[in-house]
Each structure stands twice: as C-alpha cells, then as structure tokens.
N, CA, C and O atoms as a GROMACS GRO file, in nm:
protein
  544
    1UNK      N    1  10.170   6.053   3.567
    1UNK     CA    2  10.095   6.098   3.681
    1UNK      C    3  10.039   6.237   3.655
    1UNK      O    4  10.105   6.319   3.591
    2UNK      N    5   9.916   6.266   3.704
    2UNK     CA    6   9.842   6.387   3.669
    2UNK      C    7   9.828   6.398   3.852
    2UNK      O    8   9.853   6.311   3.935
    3UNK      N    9   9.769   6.565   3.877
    3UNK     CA   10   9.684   6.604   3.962
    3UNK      C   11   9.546   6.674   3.927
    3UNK      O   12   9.524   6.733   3.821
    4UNK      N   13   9.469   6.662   4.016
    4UNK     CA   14   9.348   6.730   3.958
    4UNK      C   15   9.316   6.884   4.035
    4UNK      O   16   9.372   6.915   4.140
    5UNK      N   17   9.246   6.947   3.987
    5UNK     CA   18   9.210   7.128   4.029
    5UNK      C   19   9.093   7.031   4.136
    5UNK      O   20   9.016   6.940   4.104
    6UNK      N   21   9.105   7.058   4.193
    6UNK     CA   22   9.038   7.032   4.378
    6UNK      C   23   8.944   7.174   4.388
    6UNK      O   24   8.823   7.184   4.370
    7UNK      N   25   9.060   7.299   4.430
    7UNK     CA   26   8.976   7.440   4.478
    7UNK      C   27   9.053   7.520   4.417
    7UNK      O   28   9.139   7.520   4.328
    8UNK      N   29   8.971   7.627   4.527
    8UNK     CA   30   9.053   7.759   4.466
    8UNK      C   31   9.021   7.778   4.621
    8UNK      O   32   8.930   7.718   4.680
    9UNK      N   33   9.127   7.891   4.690
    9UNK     CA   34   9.120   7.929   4.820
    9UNK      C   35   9.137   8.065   4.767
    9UNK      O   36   9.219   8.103   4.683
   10UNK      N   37   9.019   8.151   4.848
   10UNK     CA   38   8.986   8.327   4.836
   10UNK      C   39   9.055   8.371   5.012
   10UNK      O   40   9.036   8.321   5.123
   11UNK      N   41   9.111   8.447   4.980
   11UNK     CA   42   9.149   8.501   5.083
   11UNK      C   43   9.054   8.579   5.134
   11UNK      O   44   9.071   8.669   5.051
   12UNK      N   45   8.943   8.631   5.219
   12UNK     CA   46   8.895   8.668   5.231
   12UNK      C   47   8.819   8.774   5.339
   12UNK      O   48   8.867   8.725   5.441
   13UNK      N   49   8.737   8.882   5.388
   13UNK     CA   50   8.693   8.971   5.504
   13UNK      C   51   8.659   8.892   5.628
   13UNK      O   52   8.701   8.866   5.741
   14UNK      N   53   8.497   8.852   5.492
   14UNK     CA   54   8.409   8.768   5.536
   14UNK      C   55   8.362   8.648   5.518
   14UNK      O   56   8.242   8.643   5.492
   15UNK      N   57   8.446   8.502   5.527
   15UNK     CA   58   8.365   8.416   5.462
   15UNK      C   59   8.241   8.381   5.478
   15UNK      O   60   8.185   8.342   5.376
   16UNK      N   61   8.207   8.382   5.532
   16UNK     CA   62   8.069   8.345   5.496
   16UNK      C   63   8.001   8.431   5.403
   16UNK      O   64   7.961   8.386   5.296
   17UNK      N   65   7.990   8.513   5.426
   17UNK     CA   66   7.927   8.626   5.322
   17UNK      C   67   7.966   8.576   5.201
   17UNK      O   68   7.886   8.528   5.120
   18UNK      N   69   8.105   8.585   5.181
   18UNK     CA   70   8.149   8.547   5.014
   18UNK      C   71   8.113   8.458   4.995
   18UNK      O   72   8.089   8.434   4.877
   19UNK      N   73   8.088   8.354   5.095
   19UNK     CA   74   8.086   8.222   5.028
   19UNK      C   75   7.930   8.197   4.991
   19UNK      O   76   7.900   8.131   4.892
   20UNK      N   77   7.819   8.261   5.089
   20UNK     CA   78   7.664   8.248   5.025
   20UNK      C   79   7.650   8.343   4.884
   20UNK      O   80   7.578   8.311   4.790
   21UNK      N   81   7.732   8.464   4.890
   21UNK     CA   82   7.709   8.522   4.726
   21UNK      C   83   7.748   8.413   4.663
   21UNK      O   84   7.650   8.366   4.606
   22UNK      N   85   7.866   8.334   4.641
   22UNK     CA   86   7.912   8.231   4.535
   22UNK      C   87   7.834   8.119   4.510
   22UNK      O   88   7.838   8.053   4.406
   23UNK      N   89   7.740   8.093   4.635
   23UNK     CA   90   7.667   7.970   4.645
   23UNK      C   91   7.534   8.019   4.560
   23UNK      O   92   7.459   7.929   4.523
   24UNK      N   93   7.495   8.171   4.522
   24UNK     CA   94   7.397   8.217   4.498
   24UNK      C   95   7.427   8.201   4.364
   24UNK      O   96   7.348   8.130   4.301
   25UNK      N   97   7.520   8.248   4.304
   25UNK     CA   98   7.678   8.290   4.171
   25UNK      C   99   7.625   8.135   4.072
   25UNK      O  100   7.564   8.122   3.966
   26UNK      N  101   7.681   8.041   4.165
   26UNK     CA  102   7.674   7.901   4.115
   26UNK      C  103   7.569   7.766   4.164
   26UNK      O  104   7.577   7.644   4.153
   27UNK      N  105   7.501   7.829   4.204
   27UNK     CA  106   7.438   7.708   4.267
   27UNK      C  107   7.518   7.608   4.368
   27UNK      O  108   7.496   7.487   4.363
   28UNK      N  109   7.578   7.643   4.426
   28UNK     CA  110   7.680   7.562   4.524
   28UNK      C  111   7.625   7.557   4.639
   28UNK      O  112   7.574   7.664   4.674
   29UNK      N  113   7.618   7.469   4.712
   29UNK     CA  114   7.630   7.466   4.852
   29UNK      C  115   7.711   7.474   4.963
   29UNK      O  116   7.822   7.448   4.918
   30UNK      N  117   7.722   7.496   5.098
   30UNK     CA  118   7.796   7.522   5.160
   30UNK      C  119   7.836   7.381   5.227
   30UNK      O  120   7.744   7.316   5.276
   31UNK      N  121   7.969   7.329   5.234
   31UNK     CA  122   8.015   7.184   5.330
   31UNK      C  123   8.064   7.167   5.464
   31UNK      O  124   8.074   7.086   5.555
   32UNK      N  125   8.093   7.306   5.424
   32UNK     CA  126   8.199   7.267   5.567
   32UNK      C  127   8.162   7.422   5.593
   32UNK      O  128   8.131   7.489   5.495
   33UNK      N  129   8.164   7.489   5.740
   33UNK     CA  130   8.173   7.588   5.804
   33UNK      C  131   8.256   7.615   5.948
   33UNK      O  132   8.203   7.630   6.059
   34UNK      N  133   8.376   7.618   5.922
   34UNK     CA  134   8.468   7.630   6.059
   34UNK      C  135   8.424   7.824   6.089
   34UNK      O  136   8.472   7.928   6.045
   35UNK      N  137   8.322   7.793   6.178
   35UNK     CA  138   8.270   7.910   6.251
   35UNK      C  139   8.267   8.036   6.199
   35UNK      O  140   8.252   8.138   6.266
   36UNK      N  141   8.284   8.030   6.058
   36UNK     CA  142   8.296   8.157   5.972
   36UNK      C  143   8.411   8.160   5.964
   36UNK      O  144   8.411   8.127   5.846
   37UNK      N  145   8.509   8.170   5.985
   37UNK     CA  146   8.633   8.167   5.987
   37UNK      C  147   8.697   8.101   5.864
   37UNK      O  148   8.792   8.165   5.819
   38UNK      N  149   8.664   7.974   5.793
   38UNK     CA  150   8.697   7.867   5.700
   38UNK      C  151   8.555   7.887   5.634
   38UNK      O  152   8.460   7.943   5.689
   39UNK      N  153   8.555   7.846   5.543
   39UNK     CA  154   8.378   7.842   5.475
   39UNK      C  155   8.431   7.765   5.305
   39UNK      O  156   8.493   7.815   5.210
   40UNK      N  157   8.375   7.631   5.325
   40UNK     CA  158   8.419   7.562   5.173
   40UNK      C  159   8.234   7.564   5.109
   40UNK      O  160   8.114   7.573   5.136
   41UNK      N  161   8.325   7.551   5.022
   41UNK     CA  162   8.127   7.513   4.874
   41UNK      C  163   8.181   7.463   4.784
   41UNK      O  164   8.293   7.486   4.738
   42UNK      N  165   8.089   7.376   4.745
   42UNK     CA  166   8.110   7.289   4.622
   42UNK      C  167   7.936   7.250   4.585
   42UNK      O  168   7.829   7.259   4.644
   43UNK      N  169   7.991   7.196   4.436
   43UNK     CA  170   7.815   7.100   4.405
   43UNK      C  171   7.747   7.072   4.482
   43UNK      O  172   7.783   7.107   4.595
   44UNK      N  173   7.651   7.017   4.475
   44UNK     CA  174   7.539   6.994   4.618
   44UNK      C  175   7.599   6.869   4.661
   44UNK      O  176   7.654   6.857   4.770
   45UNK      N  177   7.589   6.772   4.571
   45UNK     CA  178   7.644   6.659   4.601
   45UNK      C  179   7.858   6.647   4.571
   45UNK      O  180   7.920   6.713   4.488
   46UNK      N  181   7.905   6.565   4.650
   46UNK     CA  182   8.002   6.536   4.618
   46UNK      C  183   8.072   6.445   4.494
   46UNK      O  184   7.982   6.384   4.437
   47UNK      N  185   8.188   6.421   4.441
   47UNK     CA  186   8.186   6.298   4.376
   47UNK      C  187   8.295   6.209   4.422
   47UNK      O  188   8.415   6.236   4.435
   48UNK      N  189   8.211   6.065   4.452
   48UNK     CA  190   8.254   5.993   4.500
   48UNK      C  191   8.450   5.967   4.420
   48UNK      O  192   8.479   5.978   4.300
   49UNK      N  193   8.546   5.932   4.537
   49UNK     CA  194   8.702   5.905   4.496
   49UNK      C  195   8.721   5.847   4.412
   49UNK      O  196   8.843   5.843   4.403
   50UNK      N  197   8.684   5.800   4.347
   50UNK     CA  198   8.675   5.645   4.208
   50UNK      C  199   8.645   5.787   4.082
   50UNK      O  200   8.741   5.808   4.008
   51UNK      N  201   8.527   5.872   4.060
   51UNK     CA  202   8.510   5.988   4.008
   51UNK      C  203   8.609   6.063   4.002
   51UNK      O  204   8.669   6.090   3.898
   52UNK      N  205   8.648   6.126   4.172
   52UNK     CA  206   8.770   6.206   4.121
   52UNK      C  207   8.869   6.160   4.058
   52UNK      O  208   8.937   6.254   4.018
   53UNK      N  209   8.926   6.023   4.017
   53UNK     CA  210   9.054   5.998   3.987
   53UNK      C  211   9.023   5.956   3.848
   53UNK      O  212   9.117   5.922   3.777
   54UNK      N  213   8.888   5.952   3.796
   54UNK     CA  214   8.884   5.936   3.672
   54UNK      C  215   8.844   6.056   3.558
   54UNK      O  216   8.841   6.039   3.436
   55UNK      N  217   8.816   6.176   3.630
   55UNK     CA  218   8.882   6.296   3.519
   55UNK      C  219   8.817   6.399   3.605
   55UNK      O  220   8.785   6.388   3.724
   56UNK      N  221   8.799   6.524   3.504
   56UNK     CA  222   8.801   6.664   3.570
   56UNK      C  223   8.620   6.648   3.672
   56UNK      O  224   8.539   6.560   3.641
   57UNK      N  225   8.595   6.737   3.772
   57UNK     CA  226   8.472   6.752   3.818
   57UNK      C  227   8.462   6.926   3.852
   57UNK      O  228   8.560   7.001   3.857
   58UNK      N  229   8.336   6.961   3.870
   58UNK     CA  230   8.354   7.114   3.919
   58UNK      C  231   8.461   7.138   4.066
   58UNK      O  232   8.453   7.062   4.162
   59UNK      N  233   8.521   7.212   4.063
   59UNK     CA  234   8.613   7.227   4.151
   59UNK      C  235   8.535   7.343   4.269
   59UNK      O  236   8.471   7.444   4.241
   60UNK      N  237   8.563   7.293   4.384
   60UNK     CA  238   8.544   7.355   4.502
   60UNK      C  239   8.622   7.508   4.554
   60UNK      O  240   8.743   7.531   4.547
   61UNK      N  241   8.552   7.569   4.589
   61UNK     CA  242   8.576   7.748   4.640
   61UNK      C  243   8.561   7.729   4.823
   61UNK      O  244   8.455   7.717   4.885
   62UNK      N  245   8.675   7.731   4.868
   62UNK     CA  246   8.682   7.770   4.991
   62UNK      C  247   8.750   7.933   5.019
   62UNK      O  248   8.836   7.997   4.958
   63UNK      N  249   8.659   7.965   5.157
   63UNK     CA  250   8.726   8.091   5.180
   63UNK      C  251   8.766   8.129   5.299
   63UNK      O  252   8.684   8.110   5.389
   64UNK      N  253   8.850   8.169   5.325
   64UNK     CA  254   8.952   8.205   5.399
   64UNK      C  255   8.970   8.348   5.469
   64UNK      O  256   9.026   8.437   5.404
   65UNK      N  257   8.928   8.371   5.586
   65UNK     CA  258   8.960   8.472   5.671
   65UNK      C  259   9.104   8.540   5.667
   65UNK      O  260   9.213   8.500   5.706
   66UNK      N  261   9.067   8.651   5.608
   66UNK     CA  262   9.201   8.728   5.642
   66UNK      C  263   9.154   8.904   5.610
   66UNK      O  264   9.083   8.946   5.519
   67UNK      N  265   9.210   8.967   5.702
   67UNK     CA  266   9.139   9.061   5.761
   67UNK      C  267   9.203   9.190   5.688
   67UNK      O  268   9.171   9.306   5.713
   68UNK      N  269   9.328   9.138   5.565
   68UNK     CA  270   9.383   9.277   5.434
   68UNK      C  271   9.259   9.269   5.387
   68UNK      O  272   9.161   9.197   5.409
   69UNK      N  273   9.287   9.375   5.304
   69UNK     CA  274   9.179   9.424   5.210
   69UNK      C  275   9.222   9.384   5.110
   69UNK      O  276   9.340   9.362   5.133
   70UNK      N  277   9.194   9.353   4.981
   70UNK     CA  278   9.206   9.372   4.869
   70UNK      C  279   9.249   9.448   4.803
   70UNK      O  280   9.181   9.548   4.777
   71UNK      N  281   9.390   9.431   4.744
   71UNK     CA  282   9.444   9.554   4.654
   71UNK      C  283   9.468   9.542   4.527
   71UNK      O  284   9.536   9.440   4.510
   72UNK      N  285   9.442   9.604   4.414
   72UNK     CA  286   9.500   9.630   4.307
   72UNK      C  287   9.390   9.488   4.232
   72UNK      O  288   9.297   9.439   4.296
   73UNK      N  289   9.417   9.458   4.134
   73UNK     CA  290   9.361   9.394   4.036
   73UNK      C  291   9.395   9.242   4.063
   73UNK      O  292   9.511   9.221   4.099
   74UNK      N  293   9.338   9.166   4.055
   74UNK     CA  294   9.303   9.017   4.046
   74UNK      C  295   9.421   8.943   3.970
   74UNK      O  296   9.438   8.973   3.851
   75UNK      N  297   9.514   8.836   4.036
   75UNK     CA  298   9.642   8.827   3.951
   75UNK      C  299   9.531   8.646   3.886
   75UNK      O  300   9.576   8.575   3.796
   76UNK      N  301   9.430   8.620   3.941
   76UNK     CA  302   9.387   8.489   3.905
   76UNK      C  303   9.227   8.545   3.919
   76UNK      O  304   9.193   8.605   4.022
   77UNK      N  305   9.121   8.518   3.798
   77UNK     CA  306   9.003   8.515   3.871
   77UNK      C  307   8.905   8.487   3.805
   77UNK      O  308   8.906   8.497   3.682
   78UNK      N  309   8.797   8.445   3.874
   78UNK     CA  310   8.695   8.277   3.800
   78UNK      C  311   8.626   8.356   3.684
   78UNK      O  312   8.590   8.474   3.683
   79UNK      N  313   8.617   8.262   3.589
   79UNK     CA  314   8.512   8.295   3.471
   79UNK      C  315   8.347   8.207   3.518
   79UNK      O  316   8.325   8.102   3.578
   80UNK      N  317   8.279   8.286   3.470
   80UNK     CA  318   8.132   8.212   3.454
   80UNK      C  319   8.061   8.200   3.339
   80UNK      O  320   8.066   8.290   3.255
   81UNK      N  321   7.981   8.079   3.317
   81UNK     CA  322   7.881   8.108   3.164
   81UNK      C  323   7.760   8.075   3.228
   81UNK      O  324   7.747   7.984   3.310
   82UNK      N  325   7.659   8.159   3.183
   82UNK     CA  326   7.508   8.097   3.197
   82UNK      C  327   7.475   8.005   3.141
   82UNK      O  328   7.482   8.005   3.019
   83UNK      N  329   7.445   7.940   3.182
   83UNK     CA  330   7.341   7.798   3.093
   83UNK      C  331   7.218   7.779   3.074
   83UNK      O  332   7.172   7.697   2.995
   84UNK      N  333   7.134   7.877   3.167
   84UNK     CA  334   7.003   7.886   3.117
   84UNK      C  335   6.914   8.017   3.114
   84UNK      O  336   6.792   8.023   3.127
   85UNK      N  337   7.008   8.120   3.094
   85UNK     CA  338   6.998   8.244   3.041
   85UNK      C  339   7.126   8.328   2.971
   85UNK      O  340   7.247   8.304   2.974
   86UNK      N  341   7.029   8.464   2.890
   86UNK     CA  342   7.142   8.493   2.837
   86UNK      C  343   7.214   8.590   2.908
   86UNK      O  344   7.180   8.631   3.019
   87UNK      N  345   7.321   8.631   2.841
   87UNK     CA  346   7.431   8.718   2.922
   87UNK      C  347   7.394   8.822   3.026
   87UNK      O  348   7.412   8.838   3.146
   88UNK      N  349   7.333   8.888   2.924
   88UNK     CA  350   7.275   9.041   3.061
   88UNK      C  351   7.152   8.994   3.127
   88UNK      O  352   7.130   9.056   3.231
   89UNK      N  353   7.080   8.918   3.103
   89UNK     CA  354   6.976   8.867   3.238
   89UNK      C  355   7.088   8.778   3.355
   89UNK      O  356   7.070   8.790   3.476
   90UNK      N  357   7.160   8.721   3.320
   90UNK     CA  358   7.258   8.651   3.432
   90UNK      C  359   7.347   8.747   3.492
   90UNK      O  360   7.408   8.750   3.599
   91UNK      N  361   7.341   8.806   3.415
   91UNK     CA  362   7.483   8.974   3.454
   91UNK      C  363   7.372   9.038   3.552
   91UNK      O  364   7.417   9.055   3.665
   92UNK      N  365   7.254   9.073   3.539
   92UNK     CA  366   7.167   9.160   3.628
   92UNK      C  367   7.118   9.054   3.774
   92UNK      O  368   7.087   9.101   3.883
   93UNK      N  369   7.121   8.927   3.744
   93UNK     CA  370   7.088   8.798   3.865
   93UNK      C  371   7.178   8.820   3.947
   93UNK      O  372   7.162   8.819   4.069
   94UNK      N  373   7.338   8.854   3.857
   94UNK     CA  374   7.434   8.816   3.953
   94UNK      C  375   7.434   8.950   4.047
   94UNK      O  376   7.442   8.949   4.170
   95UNK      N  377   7.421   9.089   3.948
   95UNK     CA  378   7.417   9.196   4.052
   95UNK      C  379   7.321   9.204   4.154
   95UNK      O  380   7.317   9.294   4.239
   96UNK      N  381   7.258   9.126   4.147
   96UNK     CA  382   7.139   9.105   4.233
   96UNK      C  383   7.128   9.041   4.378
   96UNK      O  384   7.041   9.043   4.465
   97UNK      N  385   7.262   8.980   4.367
   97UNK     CA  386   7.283   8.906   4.472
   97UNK      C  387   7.435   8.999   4.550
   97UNK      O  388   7.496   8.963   4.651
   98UNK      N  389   7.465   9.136   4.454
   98UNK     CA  390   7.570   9.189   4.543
   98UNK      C  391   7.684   9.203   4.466
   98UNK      O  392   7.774   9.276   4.508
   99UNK      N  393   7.698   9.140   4.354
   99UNK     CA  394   7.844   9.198   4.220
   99UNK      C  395   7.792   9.335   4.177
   99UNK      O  396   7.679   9.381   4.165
  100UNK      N  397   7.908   9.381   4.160
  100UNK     CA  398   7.895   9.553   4.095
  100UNK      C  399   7.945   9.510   3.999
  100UNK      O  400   8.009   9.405   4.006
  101UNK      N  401   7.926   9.594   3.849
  101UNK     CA  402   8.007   9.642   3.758
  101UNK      C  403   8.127   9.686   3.758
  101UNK      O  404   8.150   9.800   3.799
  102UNK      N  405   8.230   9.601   3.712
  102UNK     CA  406   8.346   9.702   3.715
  102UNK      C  407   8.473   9.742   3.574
  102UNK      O  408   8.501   9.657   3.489
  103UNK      N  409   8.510   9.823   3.574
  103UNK     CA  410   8.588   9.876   3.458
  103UNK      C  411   8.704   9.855   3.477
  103UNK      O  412   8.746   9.959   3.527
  104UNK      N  413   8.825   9.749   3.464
  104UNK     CA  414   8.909   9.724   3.412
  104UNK      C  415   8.986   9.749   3.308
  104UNK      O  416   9.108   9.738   3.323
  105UNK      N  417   8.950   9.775   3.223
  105UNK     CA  418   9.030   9.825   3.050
  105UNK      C  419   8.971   9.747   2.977
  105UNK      O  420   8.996   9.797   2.868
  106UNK      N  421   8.891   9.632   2.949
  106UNK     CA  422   8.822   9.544   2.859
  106UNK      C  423   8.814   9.620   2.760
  106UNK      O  424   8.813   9.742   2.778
  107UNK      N  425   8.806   9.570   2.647
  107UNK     CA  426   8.804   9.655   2.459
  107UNK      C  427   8.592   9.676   2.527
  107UNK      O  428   8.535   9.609   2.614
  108UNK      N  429   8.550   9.761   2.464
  108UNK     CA  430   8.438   9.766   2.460
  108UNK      C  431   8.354   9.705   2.369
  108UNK      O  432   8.238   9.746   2.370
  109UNK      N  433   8.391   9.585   2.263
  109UNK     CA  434   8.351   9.565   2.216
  109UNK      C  435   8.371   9.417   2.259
  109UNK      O  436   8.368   9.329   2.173
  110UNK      N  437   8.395   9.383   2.406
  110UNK     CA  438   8.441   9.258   2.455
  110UNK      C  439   8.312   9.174   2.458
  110UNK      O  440   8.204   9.231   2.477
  111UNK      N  441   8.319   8.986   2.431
  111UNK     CA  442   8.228   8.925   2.432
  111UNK      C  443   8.188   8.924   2.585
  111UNK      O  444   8.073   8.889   2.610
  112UNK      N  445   8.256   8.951   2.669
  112UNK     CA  446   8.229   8.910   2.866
  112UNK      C  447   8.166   9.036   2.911
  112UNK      O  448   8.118   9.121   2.836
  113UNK      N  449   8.172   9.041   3.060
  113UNK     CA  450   8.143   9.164   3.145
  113UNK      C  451   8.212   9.096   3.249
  113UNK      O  452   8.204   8.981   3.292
  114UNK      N  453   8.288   9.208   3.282
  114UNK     CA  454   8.306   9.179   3.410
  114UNK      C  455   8.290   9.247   3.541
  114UNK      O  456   8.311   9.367   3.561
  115UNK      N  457   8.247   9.151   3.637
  115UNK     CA  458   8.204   9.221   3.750
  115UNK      C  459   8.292   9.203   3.888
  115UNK      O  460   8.376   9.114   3.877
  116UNK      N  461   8.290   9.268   4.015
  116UNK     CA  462   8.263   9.185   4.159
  116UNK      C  463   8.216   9.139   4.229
  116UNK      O  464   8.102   9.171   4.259
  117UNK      N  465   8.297   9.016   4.307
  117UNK     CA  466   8.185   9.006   4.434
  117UNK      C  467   8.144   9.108   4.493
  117UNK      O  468   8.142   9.224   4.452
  118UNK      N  469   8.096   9.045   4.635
  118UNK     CA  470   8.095   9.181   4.745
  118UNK      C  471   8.226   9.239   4.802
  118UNK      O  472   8.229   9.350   4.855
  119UNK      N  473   8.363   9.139   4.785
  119UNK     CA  474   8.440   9.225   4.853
  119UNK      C  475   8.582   9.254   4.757
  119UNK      O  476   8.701   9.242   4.784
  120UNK      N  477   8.510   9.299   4.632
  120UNK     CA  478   8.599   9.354   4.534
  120UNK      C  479   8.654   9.251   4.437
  120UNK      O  480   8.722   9.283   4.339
  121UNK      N  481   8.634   9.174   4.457
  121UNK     CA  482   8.724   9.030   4.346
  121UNK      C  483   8.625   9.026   4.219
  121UNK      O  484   8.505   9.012   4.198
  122UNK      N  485   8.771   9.052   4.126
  122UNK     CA  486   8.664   9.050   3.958
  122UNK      C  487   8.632   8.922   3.873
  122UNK      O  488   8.730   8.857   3.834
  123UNK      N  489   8.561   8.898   3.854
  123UNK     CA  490   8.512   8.769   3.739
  123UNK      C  491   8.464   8.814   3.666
  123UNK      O  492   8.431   8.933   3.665
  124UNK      N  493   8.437   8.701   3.549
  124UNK     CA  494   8.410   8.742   3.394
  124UNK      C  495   8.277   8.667   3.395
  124UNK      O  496   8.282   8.561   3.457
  125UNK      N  497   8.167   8.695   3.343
  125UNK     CA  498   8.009   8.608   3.292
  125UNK      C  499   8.076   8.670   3.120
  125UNK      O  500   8.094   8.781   3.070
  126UNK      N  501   8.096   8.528   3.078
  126UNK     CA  502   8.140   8.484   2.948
  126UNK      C  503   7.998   8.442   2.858
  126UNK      O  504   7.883   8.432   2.901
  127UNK      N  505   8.030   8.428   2.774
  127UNK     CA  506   7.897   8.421   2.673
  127UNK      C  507   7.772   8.314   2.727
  127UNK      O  508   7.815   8.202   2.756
  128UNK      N  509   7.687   8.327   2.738
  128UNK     CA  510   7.580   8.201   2.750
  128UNK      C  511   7.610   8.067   2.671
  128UNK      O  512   7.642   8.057   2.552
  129UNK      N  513   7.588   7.951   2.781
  129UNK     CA  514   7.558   7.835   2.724
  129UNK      C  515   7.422   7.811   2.690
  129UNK      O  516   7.383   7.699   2.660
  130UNK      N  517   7.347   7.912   2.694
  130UNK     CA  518   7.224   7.816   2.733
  130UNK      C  519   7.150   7.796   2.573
  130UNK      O  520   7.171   7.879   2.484
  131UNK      N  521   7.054   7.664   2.552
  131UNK     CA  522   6.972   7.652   2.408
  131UNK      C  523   6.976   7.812   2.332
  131UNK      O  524   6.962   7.927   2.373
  132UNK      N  525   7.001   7.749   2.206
  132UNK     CA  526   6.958   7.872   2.106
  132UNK      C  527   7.100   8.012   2.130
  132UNK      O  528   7.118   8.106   2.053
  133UNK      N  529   7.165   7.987   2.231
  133UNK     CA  530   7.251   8.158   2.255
  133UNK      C  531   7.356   8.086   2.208
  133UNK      O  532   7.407   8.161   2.125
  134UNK      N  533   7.432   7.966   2.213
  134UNK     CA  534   7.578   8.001   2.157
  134UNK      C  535   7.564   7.891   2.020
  134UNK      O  536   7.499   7.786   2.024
  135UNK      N  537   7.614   7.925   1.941
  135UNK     CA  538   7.669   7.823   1.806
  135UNK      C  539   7.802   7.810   1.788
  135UNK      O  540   7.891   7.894   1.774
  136UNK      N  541   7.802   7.616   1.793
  136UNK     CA  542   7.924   7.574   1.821
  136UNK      C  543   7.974   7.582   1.690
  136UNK      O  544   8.091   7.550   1.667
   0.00000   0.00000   0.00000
C-alpha cells in the first residue's frame, strides 16, 4: 500500500493573497474559496480518481488563515523550475508578482535563488527546464 502527496497546507495572514501570488508562481488556479478564510489551487483541470491512484500528479497548495506571523526560517519549502525560461528571467517574473530576494546562507556559487512570497515563506527557482538550458 502506498499514499499519494495530495497538498501542502500554508499556514497563512492572507489567503487569498498567497494563494493568487502562487496561482501567478505556477499557473494554478483557484478551486475552492471558503470566504478567504480557506483558499485551495491546483492545475486548472483536476485528475480524474482512476489518475490519482495510478501514480504521482502535481499536488495541490491550500492556504490557511492564521493570524501568527511567520518566524524564523522555513522547516519545509517548495522548489520551482522554469520550463520556458531561463533562471533569472523567471527569478525577475516571480519578483514581479511580489517574491523578494532573500539571503539565507546559500554557498554563492549555488545553482538556485532563493526567494519569498509575499508573506515571508522561502522557495528555491532551481535550474531551468526549459529547451536548450538544462543537459541531461
């Protein structure tokens, strides 16, 4: 018997807010909206139960109202790759929509960057997938 990665639940200020930067982040759409309060996203489309039980799919980001702040450093937090640009044009898209730069300790000679959302949570934009940028 296996289980499958479903979501990830963000504890969060504002969901909604977080959740349209992420929808911006990934191309996701929004499914469900319990009055701002709850706020899920996933793919545009769903995949049908017969799909989920036959292997991995992109996993769903819901977020969650809760009115702490954010402290200290990220004990879990999402990686991204571009697929149809390269690193620092997707690194400047994403700041574009509201991630800052942030300094963690990374070696400076690291293949990622990592940034935040809007309400402090760090992720990594990992090397480009896209034609011509990575060799397998």
């Amino acid at each position: 018997m296996t289980s499958r990665f479903e979501q990830t639940v963000v504890d969060c200020q504002d969901p909604r807010r977080l959740a349209l930067f992420w929808c911006g982040v990934l191309g996701y759409t929004v499914h469900e909206d319990r009055d701002g309060e709850k706020v899920e996203i996933g793919p545009a489309s769903l995949a049908p139960l017969a799909e989920l039980r036959r292997g991995p799919v992109a996993p769903q980001l819901l977020f969650v109202r809760d009115e702490a702040a954010k402290h200290g450093k990220n004990r879990l937090h999402i990686d991204v790759c571009p697929i149809d640009s390269d690193q620092p044009t997707e690194v400047e898209r994403i700041c574009a929509l509201g991630a800052t730069r942030v300094d963690i300790g990374a070696p400076k000679d690291a293949s990622w960057t990592v940034l935040a959302d809007p309400e402090g949570n760090e992720f990594c934009v990992l090397r480009s997938l896209a034609p011509g940028e990575y060799e397998e």
